[in-house]
Every structure is written in structure tokens, then in C-alpha cells.
DRENSENU-892426 format. One record per residue: x, y, z of N, C-alpha, C in turn; residue in one letter; chain. Coordinates in steps of 0.02 Angstrom, whole numbers, plus 50000, padded with zeros to 5 digits. Example, Ala and Ser with C-alpha at 12.3 -4.5 7.8 and 13.67 -1.06 7.14 Angstrom:
<recs>
{rec {50660 49716 50390} {50615 49775 50390} {50660 49835 50390} "A" "A"}
{rec {50642 49888 50354} {50684 49947 50357} {50645 50002 50394} "S" "A"}
</recs>
This chain:
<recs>
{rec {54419 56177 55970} {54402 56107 55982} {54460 56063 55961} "X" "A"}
{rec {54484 56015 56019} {54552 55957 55998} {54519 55904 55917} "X" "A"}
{rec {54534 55862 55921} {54552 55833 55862} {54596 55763 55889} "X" "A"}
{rec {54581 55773 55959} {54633 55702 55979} {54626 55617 55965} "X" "A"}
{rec {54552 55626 55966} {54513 55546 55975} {54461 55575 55936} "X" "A"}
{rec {54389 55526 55932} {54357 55503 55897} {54291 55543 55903} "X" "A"}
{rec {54262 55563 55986} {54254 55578 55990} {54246 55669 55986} "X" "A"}
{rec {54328 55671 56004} {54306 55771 55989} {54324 55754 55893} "X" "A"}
{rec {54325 55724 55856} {54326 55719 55777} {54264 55729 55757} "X" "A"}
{rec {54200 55695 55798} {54166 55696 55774} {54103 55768 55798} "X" "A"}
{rec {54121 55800 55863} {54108 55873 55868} {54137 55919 55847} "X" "A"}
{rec {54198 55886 55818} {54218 55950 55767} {54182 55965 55714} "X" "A"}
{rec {54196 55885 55673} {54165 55900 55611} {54081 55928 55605} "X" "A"}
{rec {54052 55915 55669} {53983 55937 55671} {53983 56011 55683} "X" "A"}
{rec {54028 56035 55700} {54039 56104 55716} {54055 56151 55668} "X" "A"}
{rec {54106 56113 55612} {54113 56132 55533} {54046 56146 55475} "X" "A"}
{rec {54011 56079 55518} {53967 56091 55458} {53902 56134 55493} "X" "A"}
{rec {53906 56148 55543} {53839 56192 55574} {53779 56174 55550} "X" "A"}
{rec {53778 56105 55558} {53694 56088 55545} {53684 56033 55611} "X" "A"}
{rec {53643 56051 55648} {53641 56004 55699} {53599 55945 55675} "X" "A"}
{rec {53553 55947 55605} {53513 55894 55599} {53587 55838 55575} "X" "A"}
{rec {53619 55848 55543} {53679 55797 55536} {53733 55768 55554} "X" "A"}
{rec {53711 55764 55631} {53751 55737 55692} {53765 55660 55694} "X" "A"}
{rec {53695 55642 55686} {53670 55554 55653} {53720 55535 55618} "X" "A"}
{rec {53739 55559 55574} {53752 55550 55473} {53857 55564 55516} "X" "A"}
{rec {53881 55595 55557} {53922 55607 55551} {53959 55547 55538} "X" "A"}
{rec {53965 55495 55596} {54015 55434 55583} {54022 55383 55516} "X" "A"}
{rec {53966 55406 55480} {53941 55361 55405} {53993 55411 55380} "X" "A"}
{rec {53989 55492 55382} {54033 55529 55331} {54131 55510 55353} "X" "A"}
{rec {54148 55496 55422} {54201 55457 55449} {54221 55399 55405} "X" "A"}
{rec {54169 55350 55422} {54172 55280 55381} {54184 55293 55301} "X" "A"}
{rec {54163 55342 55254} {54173 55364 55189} {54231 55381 55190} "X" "A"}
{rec {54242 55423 55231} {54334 55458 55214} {54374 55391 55255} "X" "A"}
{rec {54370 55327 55277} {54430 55305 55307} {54404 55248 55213} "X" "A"}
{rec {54351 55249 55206} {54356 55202 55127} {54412 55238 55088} "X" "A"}
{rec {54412 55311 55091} {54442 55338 55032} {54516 55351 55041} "X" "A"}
{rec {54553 55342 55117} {54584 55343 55136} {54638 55289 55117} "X" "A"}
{rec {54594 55250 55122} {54626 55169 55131} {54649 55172 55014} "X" "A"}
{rec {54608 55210 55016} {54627 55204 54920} {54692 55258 54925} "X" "A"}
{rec {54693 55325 54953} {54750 55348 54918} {54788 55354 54969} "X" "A"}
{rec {54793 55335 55039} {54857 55362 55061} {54898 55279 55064} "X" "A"}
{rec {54958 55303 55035} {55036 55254 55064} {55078 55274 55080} "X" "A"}
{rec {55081 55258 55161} {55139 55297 55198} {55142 55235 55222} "X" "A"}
{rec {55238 55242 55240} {55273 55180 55286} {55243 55154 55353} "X" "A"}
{rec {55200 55216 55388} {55159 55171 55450} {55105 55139 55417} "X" "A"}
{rec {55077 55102 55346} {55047 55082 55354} {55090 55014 55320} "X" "A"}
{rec {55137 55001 55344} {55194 54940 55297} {55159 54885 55357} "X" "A"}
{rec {55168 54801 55367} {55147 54770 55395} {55165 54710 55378} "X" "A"}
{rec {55195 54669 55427} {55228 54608 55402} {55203 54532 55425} "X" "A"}
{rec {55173 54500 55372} {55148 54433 55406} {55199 54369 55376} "X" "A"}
{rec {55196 54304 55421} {55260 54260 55376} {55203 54190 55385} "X" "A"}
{rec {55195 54161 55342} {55149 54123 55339} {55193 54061 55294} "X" "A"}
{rec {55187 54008 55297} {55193 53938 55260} {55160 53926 55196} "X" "A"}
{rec {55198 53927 55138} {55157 53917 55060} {55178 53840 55031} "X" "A"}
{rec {55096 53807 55038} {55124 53742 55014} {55059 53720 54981} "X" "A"}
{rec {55010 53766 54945} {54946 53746 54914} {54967 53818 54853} "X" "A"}
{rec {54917 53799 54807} {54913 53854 54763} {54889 53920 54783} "X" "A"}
{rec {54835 53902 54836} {54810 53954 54835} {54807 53985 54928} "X" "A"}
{rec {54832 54039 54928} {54845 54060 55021} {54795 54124 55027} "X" "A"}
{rec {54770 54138 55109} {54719 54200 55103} {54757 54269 55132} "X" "A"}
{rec {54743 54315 55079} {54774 54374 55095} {54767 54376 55174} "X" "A"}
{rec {54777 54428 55202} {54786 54442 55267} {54706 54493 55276} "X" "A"}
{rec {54671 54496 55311} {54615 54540 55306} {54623 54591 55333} "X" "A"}
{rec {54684 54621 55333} {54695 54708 55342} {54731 54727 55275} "X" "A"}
{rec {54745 54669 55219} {54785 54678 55144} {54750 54724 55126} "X" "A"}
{rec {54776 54806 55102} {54773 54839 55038} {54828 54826 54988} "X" "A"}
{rec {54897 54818 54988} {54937 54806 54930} {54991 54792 54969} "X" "A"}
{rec {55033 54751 54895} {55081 54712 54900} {55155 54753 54933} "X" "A"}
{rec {55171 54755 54966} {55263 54772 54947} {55300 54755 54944} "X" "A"}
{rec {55327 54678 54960} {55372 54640 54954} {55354 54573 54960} "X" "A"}
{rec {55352 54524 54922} {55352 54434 54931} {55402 54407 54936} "X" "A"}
{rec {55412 54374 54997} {55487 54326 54984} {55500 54276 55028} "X" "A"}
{rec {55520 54230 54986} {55507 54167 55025} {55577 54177 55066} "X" "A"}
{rec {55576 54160 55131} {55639 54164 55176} {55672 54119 55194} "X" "A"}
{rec {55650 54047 55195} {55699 53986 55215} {55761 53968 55184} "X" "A"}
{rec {55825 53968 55193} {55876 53956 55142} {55887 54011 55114} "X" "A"}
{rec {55901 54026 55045} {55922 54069 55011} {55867 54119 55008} "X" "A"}
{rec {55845 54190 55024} {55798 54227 55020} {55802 54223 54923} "X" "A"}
{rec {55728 54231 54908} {55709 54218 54857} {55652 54282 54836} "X" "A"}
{rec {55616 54317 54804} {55587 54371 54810} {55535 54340 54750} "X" "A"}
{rec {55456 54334 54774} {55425 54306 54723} {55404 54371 54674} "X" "A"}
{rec {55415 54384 54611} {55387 54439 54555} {55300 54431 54555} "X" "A"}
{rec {55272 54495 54540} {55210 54494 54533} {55176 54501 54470} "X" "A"}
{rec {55130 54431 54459} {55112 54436 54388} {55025 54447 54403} "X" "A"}
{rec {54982 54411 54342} {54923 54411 54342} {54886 54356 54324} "X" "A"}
{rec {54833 54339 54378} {54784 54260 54354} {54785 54271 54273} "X" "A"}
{rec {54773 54307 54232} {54794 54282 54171} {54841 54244 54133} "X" "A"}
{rec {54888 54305 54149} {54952 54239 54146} {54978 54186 54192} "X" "A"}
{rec {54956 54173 54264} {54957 54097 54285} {54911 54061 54256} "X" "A"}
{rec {54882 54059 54222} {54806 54029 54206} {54855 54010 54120} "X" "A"}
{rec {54866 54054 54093} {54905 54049 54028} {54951 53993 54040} "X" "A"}
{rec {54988 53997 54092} {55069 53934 54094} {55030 53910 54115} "X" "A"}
{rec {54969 53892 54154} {54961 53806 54180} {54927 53783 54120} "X" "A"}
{rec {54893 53820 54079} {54842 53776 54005} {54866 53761 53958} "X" "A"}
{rec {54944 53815 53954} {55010 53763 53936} {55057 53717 53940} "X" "A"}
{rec {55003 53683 53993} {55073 53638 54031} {55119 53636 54060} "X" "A"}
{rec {55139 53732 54092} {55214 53727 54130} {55187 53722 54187} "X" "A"}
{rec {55134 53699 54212} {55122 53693 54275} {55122 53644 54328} "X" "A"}
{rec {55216 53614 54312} {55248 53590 54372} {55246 53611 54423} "X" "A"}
{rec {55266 53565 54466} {55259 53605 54552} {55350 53613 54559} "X" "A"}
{rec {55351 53666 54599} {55431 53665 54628} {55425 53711 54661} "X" "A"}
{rec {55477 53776 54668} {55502 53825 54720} {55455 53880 54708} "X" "A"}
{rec {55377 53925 54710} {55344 53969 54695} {55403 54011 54663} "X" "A"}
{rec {55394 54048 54636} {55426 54117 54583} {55386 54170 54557} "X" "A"}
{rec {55314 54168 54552} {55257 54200 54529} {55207 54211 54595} "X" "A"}
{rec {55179 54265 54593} {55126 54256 54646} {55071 54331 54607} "X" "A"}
{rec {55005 54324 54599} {54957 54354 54608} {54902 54360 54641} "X" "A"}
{rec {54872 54418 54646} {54793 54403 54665} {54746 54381 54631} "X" "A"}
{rec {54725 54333 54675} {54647 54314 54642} {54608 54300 54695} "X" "A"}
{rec {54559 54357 54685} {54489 54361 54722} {54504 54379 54803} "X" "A"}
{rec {54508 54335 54853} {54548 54342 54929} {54589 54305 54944} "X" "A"}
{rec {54650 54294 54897} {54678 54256 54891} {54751 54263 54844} "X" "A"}
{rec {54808 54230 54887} {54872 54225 54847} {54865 54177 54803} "X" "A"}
{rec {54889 54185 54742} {54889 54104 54703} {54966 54129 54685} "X" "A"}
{rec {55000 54076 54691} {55067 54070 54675} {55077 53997 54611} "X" "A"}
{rec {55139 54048 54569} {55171 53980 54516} {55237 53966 54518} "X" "A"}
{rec {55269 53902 54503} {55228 53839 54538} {55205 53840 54586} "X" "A"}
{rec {55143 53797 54557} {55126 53745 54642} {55166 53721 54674} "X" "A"}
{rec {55181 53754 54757} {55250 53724 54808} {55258 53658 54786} "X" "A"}
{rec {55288 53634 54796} {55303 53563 54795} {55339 53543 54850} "X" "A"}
{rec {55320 53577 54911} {55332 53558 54961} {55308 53633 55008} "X" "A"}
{rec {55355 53643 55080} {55324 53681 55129} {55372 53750 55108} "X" "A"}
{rec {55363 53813 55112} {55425 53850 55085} {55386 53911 55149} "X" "A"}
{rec {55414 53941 55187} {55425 53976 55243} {55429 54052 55194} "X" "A"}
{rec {55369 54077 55208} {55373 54162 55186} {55356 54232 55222} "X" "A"}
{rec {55370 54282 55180} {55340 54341 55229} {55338 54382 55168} "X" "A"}
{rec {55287 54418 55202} {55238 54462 55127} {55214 54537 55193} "X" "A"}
{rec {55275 54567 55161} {55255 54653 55166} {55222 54676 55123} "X" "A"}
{rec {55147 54709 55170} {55106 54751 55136} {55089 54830 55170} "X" "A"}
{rec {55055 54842 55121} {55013 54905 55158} {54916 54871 55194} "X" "A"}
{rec {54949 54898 55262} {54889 54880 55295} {54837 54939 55298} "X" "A"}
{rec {54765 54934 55308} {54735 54977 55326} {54726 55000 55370} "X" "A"}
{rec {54705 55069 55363} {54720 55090 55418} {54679 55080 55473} "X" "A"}
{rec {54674 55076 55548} {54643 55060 55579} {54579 55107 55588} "X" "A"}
{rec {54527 55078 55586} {54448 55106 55591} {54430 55135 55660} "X" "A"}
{rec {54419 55197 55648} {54421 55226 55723} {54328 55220 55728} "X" "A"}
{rec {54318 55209 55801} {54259 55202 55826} {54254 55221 55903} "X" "A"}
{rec {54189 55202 55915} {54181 55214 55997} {54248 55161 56044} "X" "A"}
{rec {54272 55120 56022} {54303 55074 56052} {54378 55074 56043} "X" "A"}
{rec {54389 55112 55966} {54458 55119 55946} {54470 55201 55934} "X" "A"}
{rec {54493 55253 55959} {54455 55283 55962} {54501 55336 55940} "X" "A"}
{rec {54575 55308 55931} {54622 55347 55898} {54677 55309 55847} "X" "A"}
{rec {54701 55320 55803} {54768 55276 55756} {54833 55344 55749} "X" "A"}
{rec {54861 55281 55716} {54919 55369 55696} {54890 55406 55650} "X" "A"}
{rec {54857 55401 55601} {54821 55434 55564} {54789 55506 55585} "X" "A"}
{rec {54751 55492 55630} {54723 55574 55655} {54765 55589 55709} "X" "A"}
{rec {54813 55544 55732} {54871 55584 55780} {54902 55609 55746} "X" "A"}
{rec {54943 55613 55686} {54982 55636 55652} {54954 55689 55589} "X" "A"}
{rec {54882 55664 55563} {54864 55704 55497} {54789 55701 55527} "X" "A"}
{rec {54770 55732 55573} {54710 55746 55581} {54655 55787 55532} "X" "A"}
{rec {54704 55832 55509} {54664 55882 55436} {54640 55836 55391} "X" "A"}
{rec {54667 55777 55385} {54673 55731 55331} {54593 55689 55346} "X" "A"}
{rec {54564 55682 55396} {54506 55653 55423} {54449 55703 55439} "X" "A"}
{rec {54457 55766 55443} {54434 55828 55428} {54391 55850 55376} "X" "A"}
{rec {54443 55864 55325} {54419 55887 55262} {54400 55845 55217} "X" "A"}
{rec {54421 55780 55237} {54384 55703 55209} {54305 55705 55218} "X" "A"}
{rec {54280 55697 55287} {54222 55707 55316} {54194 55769 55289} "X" "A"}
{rec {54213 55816 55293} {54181 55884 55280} {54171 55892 55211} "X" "A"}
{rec {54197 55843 55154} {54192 55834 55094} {54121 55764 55058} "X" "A"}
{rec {54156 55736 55116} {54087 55673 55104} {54005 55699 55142} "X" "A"}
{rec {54018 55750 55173} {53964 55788 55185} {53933 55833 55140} "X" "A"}
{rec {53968 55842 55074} {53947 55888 55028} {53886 55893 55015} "X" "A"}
{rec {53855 55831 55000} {53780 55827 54965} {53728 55825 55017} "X" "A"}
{rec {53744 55857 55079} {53685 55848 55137} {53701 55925 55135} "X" "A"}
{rec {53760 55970 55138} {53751 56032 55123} {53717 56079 55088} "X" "A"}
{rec {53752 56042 55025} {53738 56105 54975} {53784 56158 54945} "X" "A"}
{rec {53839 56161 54974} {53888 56225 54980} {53924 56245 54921} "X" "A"}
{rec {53914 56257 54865} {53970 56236 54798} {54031 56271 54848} "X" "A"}
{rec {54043 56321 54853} {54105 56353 54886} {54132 56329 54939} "X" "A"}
{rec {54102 56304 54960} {54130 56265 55027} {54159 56191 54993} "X" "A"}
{rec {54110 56167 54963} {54155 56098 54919} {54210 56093 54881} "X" "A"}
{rec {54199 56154 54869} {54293 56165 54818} {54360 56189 54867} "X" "A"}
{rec {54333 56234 54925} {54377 56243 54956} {54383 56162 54996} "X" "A"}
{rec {54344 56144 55036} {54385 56073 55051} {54398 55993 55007} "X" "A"}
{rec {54385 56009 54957} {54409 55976 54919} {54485 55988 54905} "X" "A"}
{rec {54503 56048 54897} {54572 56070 54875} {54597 56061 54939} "X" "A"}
{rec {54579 56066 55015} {54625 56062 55061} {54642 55983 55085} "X" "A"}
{rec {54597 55936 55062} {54580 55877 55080} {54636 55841 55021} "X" "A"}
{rec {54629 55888 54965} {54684 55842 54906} {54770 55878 54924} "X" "A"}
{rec {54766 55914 54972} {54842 55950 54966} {54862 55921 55035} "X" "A"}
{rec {54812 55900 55082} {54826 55847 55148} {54840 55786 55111} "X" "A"}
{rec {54808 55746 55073} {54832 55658 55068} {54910 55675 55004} "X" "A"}
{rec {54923 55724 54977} {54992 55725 54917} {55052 55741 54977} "X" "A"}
{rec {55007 55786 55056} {55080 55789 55065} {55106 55732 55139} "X" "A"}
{rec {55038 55714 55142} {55044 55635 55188} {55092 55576 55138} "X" "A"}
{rec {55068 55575 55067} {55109 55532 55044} {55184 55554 55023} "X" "A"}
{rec {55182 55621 55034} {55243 55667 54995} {55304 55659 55070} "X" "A"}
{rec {55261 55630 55123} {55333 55632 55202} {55330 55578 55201} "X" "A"}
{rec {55281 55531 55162} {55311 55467 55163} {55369 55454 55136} "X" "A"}
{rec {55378 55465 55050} {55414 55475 55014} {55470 55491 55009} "X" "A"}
{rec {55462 55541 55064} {55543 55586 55084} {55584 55541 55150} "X" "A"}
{rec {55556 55517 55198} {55582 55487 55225} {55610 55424 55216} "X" "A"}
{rec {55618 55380 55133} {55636 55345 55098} {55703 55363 55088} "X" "A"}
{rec {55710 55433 55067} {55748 55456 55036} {55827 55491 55064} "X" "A"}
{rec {55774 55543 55129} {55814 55580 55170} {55781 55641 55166} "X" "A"}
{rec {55755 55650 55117} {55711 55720 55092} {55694 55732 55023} "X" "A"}
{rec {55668 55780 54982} {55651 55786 54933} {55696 55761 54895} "X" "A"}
{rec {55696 55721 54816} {55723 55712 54772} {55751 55786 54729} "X" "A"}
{rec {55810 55796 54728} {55847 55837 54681} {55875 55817 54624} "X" "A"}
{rec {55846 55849 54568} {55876 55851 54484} {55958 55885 54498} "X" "A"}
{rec {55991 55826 54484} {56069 55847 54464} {56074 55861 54397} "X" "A"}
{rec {56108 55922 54391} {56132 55930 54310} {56208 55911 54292} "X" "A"}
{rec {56215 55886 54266} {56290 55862 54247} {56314 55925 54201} "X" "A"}
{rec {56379 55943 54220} {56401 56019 54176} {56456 55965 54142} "X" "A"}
{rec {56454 56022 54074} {56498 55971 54022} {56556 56020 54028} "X" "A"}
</recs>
């Protein structure tokens, strides 16, 4: 059985688990593994670039935001905002440094950028993140994700199916294949940063 689209994913995985009563339940066990997905995999196809105008304290993430990778304001001199925490913006404004001028600080709070200072005027940005990955359904029905790491949506499903099974042996074996698919999805991310694996040089004296 392919593995191409959404469809044969989801007669596979029904075919894995040989229970025809949990045909229903399959796309809920889909929807579980793209939640868990979206927590551990970071690979460069999921990098994503929006450029938006910062001139209030507070701006709305993007609604495909899982995490940050780069802030920087781009008009004039590129500027790269550091990432702190509503604690400490909350700390400098109840101390009073909370002039407005060129942002320099930016955190999350809640669905939302809050940047310090408050612009003090319009400042032109772009904020690389990791997007999620796209939700496969009847309508979307493939991403790079199961084109490229289909095992990875597999043994996800066939794992969030555990407790309609029963299987202890079957849960440990795809558990271990499901955790050695997302280390080495993030492990070709990694390398293609690089050129390939990181090598320990020894310096000879």
C-alpha cells in the first residue's frame, strides 16, 4: 500500500492496526500525531517568512507561528530584535525605562508580539519562524512531510492508536521507530546547515 496522500495514509494505517472497528478513530489518531509533530520536528521546510509594520506594543503572531528564528527590523540599518520575557518587559516598564524609540526587545505574550520600546514611530520588519506544518485532510491531502518522511506519520498514528489496541509489544516497537524517524528528520535538517554531520577535531600537540 502507497503512502502518497491522505487517503492511502489512512488505509494504511488501518491496515497496520487490523482492527476494522477503528477506521472512524483513524483521522483523530492523524490529527494527534500532526499535534505532536508540530512539538518536535524542526526542519528548514518548516522556516517561513512574514514582514509586517511594528508601531504598537503589541503585534499578532502569525497563525501558522510555532517558534521564533529570527526578528529584525529591516528599514535602514538591519537591526536584529534579542528575545527576552513578559517578565522582564513588564520589569523595565514598572521601572520607568519604558520610553518609546527603535524596538530592541521582543517577546511572547499570549498571541501576541510585545516589543521594548514602544515604536515610536513605523519600523518595517520580518520575523522568520517555524511554521506548522500543514494539516493534511480530505481537501489538503498531501505536504512535504509525508512526501518526504512518511514513516514519520505512520508510526505517529500507529502509536496514538496504542490505547484502542492494547499491544504492549507493538507499542514499544513503534514507539522506538517513531522516536528514531522525528531525531533523524531533525538530524537532515541539521546537516544540511552544515554540509553534513558535525566532526570533533583533535588538535595534536
Amino acid at each position: 500500500m502507497g503512502l502518497a496522500n491522505y487517503s492511502e495514509l489512512k488505509t494504511s494505517i488501518a491496515d497496520w492496526l487490523n482492527r476494522s472497528d477503528l477506521t472512524a478513530l483513524v483521522p483523530d489518531f492523524i490529527k494527534l500525531t500532526e499535534a505532536k509533530l508540530n512539538r518536535e520536528v524542526r526542519h528548514y521546510k518548516m522556516h517561513n517568512r512574514a514582514n509586517a509594520t511594528l508601531d504598537t506594543q503589541f503585534s499578532a503572531v502569525p497563525a501558522d507561528w510555532l517558534e521564533v528564528v529570527r526578528f529584525t527590523l529591516t528599514e535602514g540599518n538591519t537591526y536584529v530584535l534579542e528575545p527576552s520575557s513578559p517578565s522582564e518587559l513588564s520589569r523595565r516598564r514598572a521601572e520607568g525605562i519604558n520610553t518609546t524609540g527603535r524596538p530592541q526587545l521582543f517577546c511572547v505574550s499570549g498571541d501576541s508580539f510585545e516589543v521594548f520600546p514602544t515604536p515610536n514611530g513605523s519600523y518595517v520588519s520580518e520575523l522568520v519562524y517555524f511554521q506548522k506544518i500543514p494539516a493534511l485532510s480530505d481537501s489538503n491531502t498531501t505536504n512535504w512531510l509525508l512526501s518526504e518522511y512518511p514513516d514519520a506519520y505512520l508510526y505517529g498514528a500507529l502509536l496514538e492508536a496504542t490505547p484502542y489496541v492494547l499491544d504492549d509489544e507493538r507499542m514499544v516497537l513503534w514507539t522506538q521507530m517513531y522516536a528514531s524517524t522525528i531525531a533523524n528528520i531533525n538530524a537532515a535538517s541539521d546537516n544540511s546547515k552544515t554540509g553534513g554531520p558535525l566532526k570533533l577535531r583533535v588538535r595534536k600537540y
